[in-house]
C-alpha positions in Angstrom: 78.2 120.0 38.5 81.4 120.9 36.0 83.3 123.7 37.5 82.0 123.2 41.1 83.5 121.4 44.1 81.0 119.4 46.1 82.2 118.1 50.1 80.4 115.0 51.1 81.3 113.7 54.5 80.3 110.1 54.1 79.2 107.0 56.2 80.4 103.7 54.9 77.2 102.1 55.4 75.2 104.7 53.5 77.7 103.5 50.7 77.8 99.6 50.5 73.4 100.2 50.7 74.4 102.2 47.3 76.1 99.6 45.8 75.6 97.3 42.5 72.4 97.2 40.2 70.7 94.6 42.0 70.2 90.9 43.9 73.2 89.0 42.4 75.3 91.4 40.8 75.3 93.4 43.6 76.0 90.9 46.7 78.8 89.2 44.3 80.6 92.4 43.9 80.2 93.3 47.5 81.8 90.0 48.1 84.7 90.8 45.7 85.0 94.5 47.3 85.0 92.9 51.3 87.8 90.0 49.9 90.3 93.0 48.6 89.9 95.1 51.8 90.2 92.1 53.7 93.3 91.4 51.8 94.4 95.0 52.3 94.3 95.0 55.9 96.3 92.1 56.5 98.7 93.9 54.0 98.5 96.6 55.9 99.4 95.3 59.6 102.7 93.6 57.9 104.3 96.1 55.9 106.9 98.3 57.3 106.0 101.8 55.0 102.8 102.7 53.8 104.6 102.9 50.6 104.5 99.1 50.4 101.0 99.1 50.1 100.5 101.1 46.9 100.7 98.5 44.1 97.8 96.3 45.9 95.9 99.8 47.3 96.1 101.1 43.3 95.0 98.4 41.7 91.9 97.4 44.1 90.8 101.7 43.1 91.4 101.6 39.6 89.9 98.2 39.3 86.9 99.7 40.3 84.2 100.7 37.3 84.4 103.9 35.8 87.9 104.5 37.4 91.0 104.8 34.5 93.4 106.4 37.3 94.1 106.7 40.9 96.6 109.5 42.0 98.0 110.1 45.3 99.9 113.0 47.2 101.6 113.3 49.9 101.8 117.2 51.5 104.3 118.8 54.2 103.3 122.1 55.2 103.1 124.1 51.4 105.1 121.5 49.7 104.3 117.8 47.9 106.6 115.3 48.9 105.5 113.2 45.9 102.9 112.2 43.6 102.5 108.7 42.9 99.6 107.2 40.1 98.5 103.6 38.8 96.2 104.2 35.1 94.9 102.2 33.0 97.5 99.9 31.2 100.1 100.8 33.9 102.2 97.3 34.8 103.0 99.2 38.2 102.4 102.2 39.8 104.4 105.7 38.9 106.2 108.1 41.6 107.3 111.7 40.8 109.9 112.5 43.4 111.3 116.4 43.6 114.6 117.5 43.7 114.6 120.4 45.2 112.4 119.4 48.5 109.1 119.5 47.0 106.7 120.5 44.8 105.0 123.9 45.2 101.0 123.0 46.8 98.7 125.5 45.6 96.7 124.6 48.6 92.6 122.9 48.1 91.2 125.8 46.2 87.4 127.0 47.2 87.2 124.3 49.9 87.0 126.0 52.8 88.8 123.8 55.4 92.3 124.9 54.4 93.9 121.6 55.6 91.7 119.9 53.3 90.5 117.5 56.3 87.8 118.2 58.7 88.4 117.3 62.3 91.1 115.0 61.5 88.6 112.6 59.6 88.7 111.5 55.8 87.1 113.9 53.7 86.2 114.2 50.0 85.7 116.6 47.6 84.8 116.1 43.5 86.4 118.5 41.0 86.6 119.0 37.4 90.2 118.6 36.1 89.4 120.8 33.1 88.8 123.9 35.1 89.5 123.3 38.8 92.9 124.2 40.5 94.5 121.2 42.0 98.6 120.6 41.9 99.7 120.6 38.4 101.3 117.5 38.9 97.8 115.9 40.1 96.2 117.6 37.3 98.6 116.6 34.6 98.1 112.5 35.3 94.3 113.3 35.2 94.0 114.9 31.8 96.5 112.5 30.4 94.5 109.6 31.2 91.4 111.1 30.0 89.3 111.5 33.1 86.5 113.8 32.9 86.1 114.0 37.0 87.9 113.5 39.8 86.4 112.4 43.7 89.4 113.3 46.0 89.6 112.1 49.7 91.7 114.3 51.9 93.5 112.7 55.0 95.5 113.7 57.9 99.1 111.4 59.1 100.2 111.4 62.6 103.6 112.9 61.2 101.8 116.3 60.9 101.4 115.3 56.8 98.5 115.3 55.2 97.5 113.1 51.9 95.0 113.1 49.1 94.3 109.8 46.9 92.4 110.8 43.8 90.8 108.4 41.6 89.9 110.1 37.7 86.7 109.1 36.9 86.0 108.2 32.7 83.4 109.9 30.7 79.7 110.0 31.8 80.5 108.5 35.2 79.6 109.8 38.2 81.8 109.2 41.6 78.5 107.2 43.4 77.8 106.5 46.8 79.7 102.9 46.4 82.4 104.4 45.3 82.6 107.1 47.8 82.6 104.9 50.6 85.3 102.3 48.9 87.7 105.5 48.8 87.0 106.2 52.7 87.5 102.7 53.5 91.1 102.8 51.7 92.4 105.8 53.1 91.4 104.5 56.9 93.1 101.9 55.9 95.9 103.8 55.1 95.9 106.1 58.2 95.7 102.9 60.5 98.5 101.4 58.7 101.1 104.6 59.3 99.7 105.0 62.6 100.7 101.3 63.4 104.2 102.2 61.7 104.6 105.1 63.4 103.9 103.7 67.0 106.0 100.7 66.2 108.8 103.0 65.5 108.4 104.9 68.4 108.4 102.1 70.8 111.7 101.2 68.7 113.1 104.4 69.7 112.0 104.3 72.5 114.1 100.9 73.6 116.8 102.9 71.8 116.9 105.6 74.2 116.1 103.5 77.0 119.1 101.2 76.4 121.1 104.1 75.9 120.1 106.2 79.2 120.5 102.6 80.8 123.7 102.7 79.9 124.8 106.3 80.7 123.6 105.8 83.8 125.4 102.7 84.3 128.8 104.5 83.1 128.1 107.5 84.8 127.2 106.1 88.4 130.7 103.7 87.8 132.8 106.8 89.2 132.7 109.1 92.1 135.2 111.5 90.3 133.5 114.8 90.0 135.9 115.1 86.8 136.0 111.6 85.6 131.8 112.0 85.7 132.0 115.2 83.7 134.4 114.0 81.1 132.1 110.8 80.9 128.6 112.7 80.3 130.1 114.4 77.4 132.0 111.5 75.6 128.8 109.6 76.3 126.9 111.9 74.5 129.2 112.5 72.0 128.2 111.5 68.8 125.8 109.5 70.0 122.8 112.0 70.6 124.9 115.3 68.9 128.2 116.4 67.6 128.8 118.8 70.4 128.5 118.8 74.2 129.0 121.9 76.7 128.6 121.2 80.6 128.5 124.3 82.7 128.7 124.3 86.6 127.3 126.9 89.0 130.8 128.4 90.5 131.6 131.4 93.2 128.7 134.4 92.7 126.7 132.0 90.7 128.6 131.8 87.7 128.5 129.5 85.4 131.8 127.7 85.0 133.0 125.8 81.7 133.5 122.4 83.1 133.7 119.9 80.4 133.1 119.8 76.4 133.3 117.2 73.7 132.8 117.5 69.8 133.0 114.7 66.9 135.8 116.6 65.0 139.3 116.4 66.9 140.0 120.0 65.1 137.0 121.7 66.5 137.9 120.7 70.5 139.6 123.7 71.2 136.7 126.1 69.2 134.1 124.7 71.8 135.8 124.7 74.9 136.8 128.5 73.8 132.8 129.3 73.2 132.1 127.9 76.3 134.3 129.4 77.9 133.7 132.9 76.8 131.3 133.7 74.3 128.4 136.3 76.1 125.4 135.5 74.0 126.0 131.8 75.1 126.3 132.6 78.4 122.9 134.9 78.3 121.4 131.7 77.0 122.7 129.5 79.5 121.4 131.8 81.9 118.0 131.5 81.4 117.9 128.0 80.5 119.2 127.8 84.1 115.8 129.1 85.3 113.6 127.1 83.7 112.6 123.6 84.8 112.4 122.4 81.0 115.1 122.3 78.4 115.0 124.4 75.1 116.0 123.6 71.5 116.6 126.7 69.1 117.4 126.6 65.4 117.6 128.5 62.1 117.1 132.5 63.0 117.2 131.7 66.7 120.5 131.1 66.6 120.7 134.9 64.9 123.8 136.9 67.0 125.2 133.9 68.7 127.9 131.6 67.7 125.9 129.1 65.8 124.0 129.1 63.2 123.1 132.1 60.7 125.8 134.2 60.7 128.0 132.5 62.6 132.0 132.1 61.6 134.0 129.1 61.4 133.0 125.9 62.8 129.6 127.4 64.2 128.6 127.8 60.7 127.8 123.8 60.9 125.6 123.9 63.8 121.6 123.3 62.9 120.3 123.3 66.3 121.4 124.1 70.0 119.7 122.4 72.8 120.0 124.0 76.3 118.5 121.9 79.5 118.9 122.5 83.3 121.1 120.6 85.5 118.8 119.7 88.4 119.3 117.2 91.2 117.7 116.9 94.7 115.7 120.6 94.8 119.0 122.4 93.4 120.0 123.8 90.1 124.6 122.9 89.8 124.2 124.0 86.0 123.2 123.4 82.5 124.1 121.0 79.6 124.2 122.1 76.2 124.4 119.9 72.7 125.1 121.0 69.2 123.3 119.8 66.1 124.3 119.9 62.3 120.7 119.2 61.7 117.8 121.4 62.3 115.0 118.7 61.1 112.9 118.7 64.5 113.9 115.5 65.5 116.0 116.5 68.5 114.4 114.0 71.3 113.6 116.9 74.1 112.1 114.1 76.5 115.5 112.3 75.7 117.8 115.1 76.4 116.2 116.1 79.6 116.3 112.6 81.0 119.7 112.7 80.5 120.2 115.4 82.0 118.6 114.7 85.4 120.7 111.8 85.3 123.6 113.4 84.1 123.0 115.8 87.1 122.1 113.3 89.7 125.6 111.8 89.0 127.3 115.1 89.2 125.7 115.9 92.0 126.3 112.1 94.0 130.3 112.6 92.9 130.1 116.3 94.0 128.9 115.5 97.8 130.8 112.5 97.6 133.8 114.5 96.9 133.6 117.1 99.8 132.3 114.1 102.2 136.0 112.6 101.4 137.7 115.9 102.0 135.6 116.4 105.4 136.9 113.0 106.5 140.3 113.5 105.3 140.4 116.8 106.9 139.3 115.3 109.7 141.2 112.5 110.0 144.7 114.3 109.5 143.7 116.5 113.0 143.6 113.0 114.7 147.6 112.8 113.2 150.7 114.5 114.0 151.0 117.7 111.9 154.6 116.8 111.7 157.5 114.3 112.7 160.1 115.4 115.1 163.7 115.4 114.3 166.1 113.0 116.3 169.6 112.9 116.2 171.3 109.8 114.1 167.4 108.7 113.4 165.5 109.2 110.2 161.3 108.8 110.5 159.2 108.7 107.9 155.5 108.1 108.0 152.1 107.1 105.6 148.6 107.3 105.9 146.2 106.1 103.2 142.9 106.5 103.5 140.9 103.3 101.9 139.2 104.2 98.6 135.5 104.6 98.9 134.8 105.3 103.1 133.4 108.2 103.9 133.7 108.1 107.7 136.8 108.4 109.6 138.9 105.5 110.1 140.8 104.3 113.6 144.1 104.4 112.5 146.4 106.4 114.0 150.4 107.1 114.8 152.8 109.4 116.9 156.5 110.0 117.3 157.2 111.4 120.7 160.3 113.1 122.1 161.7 111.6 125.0 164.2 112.2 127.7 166.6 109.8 126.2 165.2 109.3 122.8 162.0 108.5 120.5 158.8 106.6 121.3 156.7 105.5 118.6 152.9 105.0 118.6 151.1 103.4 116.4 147.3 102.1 117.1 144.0 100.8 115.1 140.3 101.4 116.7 137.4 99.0 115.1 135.5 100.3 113.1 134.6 103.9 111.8 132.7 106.7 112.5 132.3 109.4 115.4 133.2 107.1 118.2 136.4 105.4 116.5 137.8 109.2 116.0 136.9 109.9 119.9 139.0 106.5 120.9 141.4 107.5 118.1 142.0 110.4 119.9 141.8 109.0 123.5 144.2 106.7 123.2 146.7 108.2 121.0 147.0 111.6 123.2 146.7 109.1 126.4 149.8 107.3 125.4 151.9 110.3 124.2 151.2 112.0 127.6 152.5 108.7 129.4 155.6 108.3 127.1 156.5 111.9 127.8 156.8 111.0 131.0 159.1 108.7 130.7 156.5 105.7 131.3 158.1 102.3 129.7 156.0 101.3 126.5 154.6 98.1 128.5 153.2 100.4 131.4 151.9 103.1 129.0 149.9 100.0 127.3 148.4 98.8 130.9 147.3 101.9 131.8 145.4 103.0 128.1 143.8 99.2 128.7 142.4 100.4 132.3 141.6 103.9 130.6 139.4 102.1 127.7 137.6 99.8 130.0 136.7 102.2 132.7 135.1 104.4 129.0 132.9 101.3 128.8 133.6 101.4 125.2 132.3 98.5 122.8 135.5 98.9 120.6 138.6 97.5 121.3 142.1 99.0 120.2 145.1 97.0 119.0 148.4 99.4 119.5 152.0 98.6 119.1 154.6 101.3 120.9 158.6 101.3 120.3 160.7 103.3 122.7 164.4 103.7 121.2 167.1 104.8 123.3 170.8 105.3 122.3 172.9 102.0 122.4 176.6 101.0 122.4 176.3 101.0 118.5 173.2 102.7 117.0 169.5 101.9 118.8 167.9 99.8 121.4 164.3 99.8 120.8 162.2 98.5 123.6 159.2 97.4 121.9 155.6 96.2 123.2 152.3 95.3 121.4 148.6 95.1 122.4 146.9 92.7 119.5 148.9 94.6 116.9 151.1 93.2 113.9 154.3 92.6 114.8 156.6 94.9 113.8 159.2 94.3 110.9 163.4 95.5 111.3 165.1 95.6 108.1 168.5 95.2 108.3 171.3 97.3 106.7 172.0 94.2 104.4 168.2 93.7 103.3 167.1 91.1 105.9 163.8 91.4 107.5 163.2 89.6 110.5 160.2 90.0 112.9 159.7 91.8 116.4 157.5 89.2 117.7 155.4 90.8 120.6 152.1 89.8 121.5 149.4 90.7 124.2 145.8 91.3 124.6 143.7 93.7 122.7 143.1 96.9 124.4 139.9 97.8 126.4 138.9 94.3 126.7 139.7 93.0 130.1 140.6 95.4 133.1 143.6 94.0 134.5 146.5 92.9 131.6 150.1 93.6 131.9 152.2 94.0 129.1 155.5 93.3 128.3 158.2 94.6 126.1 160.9 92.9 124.1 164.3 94.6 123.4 165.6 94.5 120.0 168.9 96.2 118.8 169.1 98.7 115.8 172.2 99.2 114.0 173.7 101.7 111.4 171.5 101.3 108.2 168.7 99.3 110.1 165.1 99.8 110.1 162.2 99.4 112.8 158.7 100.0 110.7 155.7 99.4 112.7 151.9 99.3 110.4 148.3 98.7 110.6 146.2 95.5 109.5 145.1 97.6 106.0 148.8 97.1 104.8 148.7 93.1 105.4 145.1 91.9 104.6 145.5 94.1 100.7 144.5 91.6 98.6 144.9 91.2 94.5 142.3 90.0 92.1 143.4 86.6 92.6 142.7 86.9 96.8 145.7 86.6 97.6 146.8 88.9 100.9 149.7 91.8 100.7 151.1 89.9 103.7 152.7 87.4 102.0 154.8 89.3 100.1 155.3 92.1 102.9 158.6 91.0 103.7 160.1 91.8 100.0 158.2 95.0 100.2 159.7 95.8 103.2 163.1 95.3 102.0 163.0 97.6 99.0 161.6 100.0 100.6 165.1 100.9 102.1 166.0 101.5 99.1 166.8 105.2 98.7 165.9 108.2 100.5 165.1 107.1 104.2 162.7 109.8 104.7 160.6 108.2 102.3 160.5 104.3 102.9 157.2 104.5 104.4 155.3 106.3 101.5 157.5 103.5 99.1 156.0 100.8 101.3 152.0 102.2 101.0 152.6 103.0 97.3 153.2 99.4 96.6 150.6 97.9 98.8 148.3 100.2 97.2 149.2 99.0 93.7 149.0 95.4 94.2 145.1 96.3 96.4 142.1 95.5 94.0 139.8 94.1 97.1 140.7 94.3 101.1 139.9 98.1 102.0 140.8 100.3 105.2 142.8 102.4 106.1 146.6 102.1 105.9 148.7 103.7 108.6 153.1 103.3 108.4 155.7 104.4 110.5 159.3 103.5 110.2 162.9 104.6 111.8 166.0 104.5 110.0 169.0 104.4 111.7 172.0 106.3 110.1 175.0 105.6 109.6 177.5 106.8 112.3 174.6 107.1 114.5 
């Protein structure tokens, strides 16, 4: 009926029983119908836009009888993305794009499902184009091709979208059950083909952000640097994800302490590290974001007041969007993580973002505990070393400790200069292995031989006795130890020196010679009755006694090759220059040359000076 819009939700059987005149006619054009929907759907499992699909969908419609135009729309919200139409005589189908983000909808007129679909199924609806209000644009292709009616089916896209495809019906021809159903059948074709898109696109994504968490993870787990992590979270999300990171830690009182920021544009670096540091209504933000278990995204007038956004100055007049998410690793909250947007086009990944930022946080968290683990041990580990090196006349001591890169327990290394009667001793001493029990040996036999040498015990005796000491502790460690007793000689130093399955000690002479103290003996705590003996060696103006630990000689380089090799040249320039600092020379270089081999690195040397 002119004038009046009739809904009729549809069954495609009901439709094909309506079809054709009769017997032959009918079944041959069902047969021509089934090949061009059959030809549609394998169109429509190729093609990577439903777009593709609208020369073959067009002409199948306006092939049909009665039909002289087939118009379709596609709807965000109030507004028509385009309107695209195939009419009689057309080569190829017509598309009206706007310019200024689309055309104004007037919206389905009397039907009274606003949307225009019913419980997100097809639905259709006839109109008059002489008298009913549709989109002018719609309306305009209709009257110019002379239709009389229209039958319009309404349909809903996964995007949120929704789409009409009209065909105009000529003259004295009424939009039939056959018909009816043909429309339906196109439009689900339609819907399943951008629903195929669409997932496919997602899964794409999907492996996007997959491979790109895979690798933040990877680059982010590389480093046990609390700052190195930091620095690496934002650079890695910077501009890949956004053009603008924050990271915030929780500090004293529960602050939240600027701790790292990135941005795309070198000139804007110090603008975001100066709103993270102090602007209020971020900091209110970051606040409760730091409450929540999920992240938040805020654009347009939620940005209102802050620094971003609508009415924002300078470079926060470019931000679109703001994401905010938690920090949040093993049951605590250490901060939050904040990325800027020029865009505010609701494609900011949320599920992506938050991801991140557990890992982000698990890695902060893992360098963080790592971090004060090291500085326990460290802490630890200088109490089981002398706070200080005495002063001897006409000597000069020096002395290193390294601690190997990556333990987290405390090592067995250990040294000690002791005052004598008549001159110096010097300790130094490795337990195997790490842990609780190497510190309590560390410290049992490096307090056990500085109370013997104070005495005035010889360093072969002190070495005897620690051996009976150990065994009687029943300990499964053994101890290597190395001890240097130097007394004042004719010219310079005698060192009486004696070792217990230690490296031999090194002398440099005054005219860069090194020769070796070559001492030998049993390890320490092994057997109950070993004697030791010591071997005399004379020091000289300008000569050198340095005694080490095995992490100075098994240092190896990328090719394998071990430190000790090229020991004695290190030894030799380490003379070179202050005395007082030969021994930190002699670990600095080891150190460098070290890309495999790690423990702990212990040096002590004695320099004799001149006119000693």
């Amino acid at each position: 009926m002119p004038g009046r819009i009739q809904e009729w939700d549809h069954t495609v059987r009901a439709g094909e029983q309506g079809h054709g005149a009769s017997g032959t006619s009918g079944a041959a054009k069902a047969d021509d119908w089934a090949a061009d929907l059959h030809a549609l759907w394998c169109a429509a499992v190729e093609v990577p836009d439903v777009t593709a699909l609208a020369d073959r969908l067009y002409r199948v419609l306006r092939d049909q009888p009665g039909v002289v135009t087939v118009v379709g729309a596609r709807r965000s919200g109030e507004r028509i993305r385009y309107v695209r139409h195939l009419s009689t005589g057309d080569a190829a189908p017509s598309i009206a794009e706007p310019t200024d983000g689309g055309f104004t909808d007037p919206g389905p007129g009397p039907d009274p499902d606003a949307t225009g679909v019913r419980n997100g199924k097809p639905t259709l609806r006839t109109y008059d184009p002489a008298r009913d209000t549709v989109d002018p644009r719609t309306l305009g292709v209709l009257r110019a091709a002379g239709a009389a009616s229209a039958l319009e089916c309404a349909f809903a896209l996964d995007t949120g979208d929704r789409a009409t495809l009209t065909v105009g019906l000529s003259p004295g021809v009424d939009a039939d059950a056959t018909l009816r159903a043909r429309l339906v059948q196109v439009c689900e074709i339609l819907v399943a083909s951008n629903r195929r898109i669409l997932e496919e696109h997602r899964h794409e994504r999907r492996q996007v952000s997959d491979a790109f968490l895979a690798e933040a993870s990877l680059q982010m787990d590389s480093n046990l640097d609390v700052q190195e992590t930091l620095g690496r979270v934002a650079r890695l999300a910077v501009p890949a994800l956004a053009e603008g990171c924050m990271i915030h830690l929780s500090g004293p009182g529960d602050r939240l302490v600027p701790s790292a920021s990135a941005h795309v544009a070198a000139v804007e670096q110090a603008w975001i590290a100066d709103t993270a540091r102090h602007d209020p209504w971020l900091a209110d933000l970051l606040g409760l974001v730091r409450r929540r278990r999920d992240g938040v995204v805020l654009g347009g007038a939620e940005l209102a007041g802050g620094p971003f956004g609508v009415g924002a100055r300078g470079a926060g007049r470019s931000v679109g969007a703001v994401s905010v998410s938690p920090l949040r690793a093993r049951g605590r909250v250490l901060g939050t993580i904040t990325f800027l947007y020029r865009r505010d086009d609701g494609t900011v990944d949320v599920r992506l973002l938050d991801d991140l930022a557990d890992r982000a946080a698990l890695a902060i968290d893992t360098s963080t505990l790592y971090e004060q683990r090291r500085s326990h041990v460290q802490s630890l580990q200088r109490h089981l070393l002398p706070q200080a090196l005495p002063e001897v006349e006409g000597l000069r001591l020096s002395a290193s400790y390294e601690v190997s890169d990556g333990m987290l327990d405390v090592g067995g290394d250990f040294y000690d200069a002791v005052v004598t009667a008549d001159g110096v001793a010097l300790i130094i001493g490795d337990v195997c292995g790490r842990g609780a029990e190497a510190a309590a040996l560390t410290g049992l036999a490096r307090h056990t031989l500085r109370t013997l040498l104070e005495d005035g015990t010889d360093p072969g005796s002190a070495l005897s006795r620690l051996n009976r000491s150990l065994v009687r502790e029943g300990t499964s460690r053994f101890v290597t130890a190395a001890v240097a007793v130097l007394r004042r000689g004719p010219a310079g130093y005698v060192a009486s020196v004696a070792g217990a399955g230690h490296p031999c000690p090194l002398v440099r002479r005054s005219d860069g010679t090194v020769e070796e103290v070559r001492v030998s003996g049993m390890l320490l705590g092994v057997l109950p009755s070993v004697t030791y003996a010591a071997v005399d060696v004379a020091l000289g103006p300008g000569d050198g006694l340095v005694l080490f630990t095995d992490g100075l000689t098994e240092a190896r380089n990328a090719e394998g090759t071990f430190f000790e090799g090229f020991l004695a040249d290190a030894v030799a320039r380490s003379g070179e220059g202050d005395p007082g600092a030969s021994a930190a020379r002699l670990t600095a270089e080891a150190k460098l040359f070290r890309t495999s081999g790690a423990d702990d690195t212990a040096v002590l040397t004695a320099h004799v000076e001149e006119g000693a």
